[in-house]
N, C-alpha and C positions, 0 to 999 in steps of 0.2 A: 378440213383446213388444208391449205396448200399455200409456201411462203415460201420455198425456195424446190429447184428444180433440175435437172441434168440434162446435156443432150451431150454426151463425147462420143459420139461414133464424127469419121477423121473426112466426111466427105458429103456434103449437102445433096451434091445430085446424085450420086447412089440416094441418098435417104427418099430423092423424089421421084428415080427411078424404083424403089420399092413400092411407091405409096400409087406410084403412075398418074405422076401429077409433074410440071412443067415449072420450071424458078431459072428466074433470070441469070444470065451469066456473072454478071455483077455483083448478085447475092452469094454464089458457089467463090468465085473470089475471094471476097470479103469474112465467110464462114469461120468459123474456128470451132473446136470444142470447148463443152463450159460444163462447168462441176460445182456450180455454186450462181445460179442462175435467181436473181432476186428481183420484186415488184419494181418498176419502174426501167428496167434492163429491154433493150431492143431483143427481140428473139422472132420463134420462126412457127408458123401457124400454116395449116393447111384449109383452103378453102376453094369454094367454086360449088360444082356439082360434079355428076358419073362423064358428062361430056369433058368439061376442059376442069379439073382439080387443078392447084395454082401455090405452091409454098410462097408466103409474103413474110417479109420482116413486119413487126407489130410491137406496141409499146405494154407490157405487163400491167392494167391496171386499168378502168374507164373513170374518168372524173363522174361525178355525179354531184350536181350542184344544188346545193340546200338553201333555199330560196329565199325562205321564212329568215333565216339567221344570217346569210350573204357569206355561209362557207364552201368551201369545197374537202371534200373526200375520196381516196382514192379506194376502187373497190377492186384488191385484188381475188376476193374469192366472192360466190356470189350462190346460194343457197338453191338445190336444184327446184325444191318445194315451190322457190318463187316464180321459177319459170313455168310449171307444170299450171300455177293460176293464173300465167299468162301475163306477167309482171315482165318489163324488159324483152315486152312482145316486137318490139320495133329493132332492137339488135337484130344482128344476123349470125346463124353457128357459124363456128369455126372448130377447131381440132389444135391445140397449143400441142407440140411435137416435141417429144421430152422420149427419154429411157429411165427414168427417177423419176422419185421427188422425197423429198424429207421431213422429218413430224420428229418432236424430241419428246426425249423424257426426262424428269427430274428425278435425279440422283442425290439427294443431299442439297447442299448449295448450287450443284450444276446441271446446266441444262447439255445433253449429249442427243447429239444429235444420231438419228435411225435413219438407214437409207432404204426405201422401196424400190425395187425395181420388179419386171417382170420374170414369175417363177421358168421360162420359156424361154427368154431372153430378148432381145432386141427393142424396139421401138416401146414405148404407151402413148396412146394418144390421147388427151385430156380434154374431155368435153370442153366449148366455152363458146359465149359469145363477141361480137367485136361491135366494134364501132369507127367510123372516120375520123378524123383529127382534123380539122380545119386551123387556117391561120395561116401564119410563117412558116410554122411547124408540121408540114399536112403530112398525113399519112394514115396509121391504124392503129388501135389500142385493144385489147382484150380483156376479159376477165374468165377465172377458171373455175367453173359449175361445182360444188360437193355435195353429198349424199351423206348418209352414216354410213362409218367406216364396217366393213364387212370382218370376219374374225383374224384376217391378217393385222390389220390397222387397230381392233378395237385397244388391245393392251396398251397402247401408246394415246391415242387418240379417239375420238366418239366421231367424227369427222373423217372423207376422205374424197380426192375429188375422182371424179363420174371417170371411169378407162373404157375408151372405147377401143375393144379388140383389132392391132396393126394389119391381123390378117384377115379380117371378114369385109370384103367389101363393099357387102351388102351394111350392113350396120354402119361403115364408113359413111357411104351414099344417103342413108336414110335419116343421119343424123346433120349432115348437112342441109339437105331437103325438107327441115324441119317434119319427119312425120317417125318422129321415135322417143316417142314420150317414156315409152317403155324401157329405152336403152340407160335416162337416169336413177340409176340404181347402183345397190355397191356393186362392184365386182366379185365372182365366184370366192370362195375361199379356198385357198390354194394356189391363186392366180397371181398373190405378189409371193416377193422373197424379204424378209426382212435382214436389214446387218449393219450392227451399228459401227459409224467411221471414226474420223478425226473429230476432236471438234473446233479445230480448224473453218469446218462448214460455219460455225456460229459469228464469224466475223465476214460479212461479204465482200470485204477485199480480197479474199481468198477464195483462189477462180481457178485451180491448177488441179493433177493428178492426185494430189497428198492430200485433196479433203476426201479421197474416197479410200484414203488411210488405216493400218486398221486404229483403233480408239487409243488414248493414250491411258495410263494406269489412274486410277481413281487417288485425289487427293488424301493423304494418311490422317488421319485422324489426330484433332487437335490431345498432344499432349496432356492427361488430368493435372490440374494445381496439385502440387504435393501437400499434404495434412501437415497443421502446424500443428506440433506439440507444444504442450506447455506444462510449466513445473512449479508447483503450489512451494 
């Protein structure tokens, strides 16, 4: 599972100068950092191939339209299992370009949100597919592949989605070129950090520094009723 997400590093083309891939002037513009990155949110995905990689803004989520009933659904996370049998064979990979992501746990009544990021530091780049957006509205949409969570993730989550290594760019390449069936899998153990933040994170209007907070003190324990005595 994957429902919200980071990218705060303070500059787009460094990010595409790392990745050595090419993004419009217009998008380095318009960038900012985000610490509370949630389904439906424009954000920033890597694509192409080894000759020309390309960071694009993209819409977090592919509709998928349920025909039988005349609903629609938004699919932000999408089971790696089902692409391995070749389901959602007609997407195209992409790489959603993140340094986080976050999975909670329950505490009592609350849910507290855990930040992953990499044990190494810098970039994760999150397996996924895209799709085009036709209409008024054109452009790109994604969704973000998961796996079972490897022994960083398990305690929190049985889920976690597919990291493909910032610095190999062989695996970058091969995962775009469709030929790395092998690459969805967990991640090494070892390979995230876990720490849990604000939970601040748990309202997505909150897109600033202080969701990466540390945690606030857990709620005190309801008061016991006082025993009532009584006298014969």
């Amino acid at each position: 599972m994957c429902g919200r997400m980071t990218l705060t590093a303070g500059d787009l083309k460094q990010i595409a100068d790392t990745l050595g891939a090419e993004v419009d002037p217009a998008d380095v513009e318009r960038y900012r950092p985000r610490y509370n990155i949630a389904p439906t949110d424009l954000h920033w995905v890597l694509v192409g191939d080894r000759a020309e990689r390309r960071i694009i803004p993209a819409v977090w989520g592919l509709t998928h339209k349920r025909l039988i009933v005349n609903l629609q659904r938004l699919i932000v996370n999408l089971r790696a299992e089902a692409v391995r049998h070749g389901a959602f064979s007609h997407h195209a990979p992409c790489l959603a370009i993140a340094d986080g992501f976050y999975e909670w746990r329950r505490v009592g009544k609350e849910r507290r949100p855990i930040w992953y990021r990499s044990a190494r530091g810098g970039l994760l780049l999150l397996a996924g597919l895209d799709e085009p957006i036709t209409g008024k509205k054109a452009g790109t949409a994604f969704t973000i592949l998961t796996t079972q969570a490897n022994a960083d993730v398990a305690p929190v989550h049985d889920r976690m989605p597919v990291v493909v290594p910032a610095g190999r760019a062989d695996e970058i390449d091969a995962w775009l070129a469709r030929r790395s069936p092998e690459l969805l899998a967990p991640a090494p153990a070892g390979a995230l950090v876990a720490q849990e933040v604000s939970m601040r994170v748990n309202q997505v209007v909150n897109d600033d520094p202080a969701c990466l907070g540390p945690p606030e003190s857990p709620d005190p324990p309801e008061p016991e009723s006082p025993q009532r005595s009584f006298r014969f």
